[in-house]
C-alpha positions in Angstrom: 15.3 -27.1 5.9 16.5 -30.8 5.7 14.7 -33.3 7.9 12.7 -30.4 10.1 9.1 -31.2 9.8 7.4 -27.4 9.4 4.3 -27.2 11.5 1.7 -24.0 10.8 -0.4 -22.5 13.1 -4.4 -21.9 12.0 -4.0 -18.3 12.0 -0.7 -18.1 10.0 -2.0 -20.5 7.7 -5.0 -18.2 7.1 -3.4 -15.4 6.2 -1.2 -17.8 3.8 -3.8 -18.8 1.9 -5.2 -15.5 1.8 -2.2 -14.4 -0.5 -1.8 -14.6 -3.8 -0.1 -17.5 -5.1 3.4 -15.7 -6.0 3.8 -14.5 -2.8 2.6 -17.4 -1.0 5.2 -19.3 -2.9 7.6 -16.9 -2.0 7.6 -17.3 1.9 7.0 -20.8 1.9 10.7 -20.8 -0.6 12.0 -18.6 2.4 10.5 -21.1 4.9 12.3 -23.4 3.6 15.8 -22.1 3.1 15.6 -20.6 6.5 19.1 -20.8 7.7 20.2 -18.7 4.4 17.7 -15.9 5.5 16.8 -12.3 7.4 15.8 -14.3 10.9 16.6 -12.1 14.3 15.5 -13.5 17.8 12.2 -11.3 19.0 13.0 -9.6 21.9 11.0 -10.3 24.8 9.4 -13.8 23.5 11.0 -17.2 24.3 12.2 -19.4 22.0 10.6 -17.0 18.9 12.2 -15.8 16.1 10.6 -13.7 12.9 11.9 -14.2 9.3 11.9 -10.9 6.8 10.1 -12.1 3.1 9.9 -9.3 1.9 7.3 -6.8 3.2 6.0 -10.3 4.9 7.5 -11.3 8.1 6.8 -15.0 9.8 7.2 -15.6 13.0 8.8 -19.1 13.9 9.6 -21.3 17.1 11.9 -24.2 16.4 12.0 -27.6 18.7 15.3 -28.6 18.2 14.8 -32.0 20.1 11.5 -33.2 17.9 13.5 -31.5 14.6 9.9 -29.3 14.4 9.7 -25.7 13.3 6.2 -24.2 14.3 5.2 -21.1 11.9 3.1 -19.4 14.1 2.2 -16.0 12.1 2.4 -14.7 9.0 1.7 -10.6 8.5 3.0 -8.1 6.6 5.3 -5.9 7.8 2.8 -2.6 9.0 0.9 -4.7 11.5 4.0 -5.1 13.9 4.7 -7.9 16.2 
């Protein structure tokens, strides 16, 4: 993602270490190419926006005035948002 400084929540970083390391790897790639992936707005949440990984999904908030993207969960896909 450039100069954006990626900031993760407790609970999403959790759950990230709680994967293996392929697939830890995996979203963290995604993470980082973000722009060039499966991101959609959530309805109904301001400002929050999920990324597909997979059968992962990680939901973001970007601060476009501090350059900051806050991961603030990671789950897989049958837990819902």
């Amino acid at each position: 993602m450039g100069e954006w400084r990626i900031v993760v929540a407790p609970g999403a970083m959790k759950t990230l270490l709680g994967l293996e390391p392929r697939r830890r790897q995996k979203i963290r790639t995604a993470i980082d190419a973000l722009m060039a992936g499966d991101v959609k707005k959530l309805k109904g949440r301001s400002h929050q926006y999920r990324l597909r990984v997979g059968d992962f999904r990680v939901v973001f908030s970007p601060d476009y005035a501090t350059k900051t993207l806050a991961v603030l969960e990671v789950f897989g896909r049958g837990r819902g948002y």
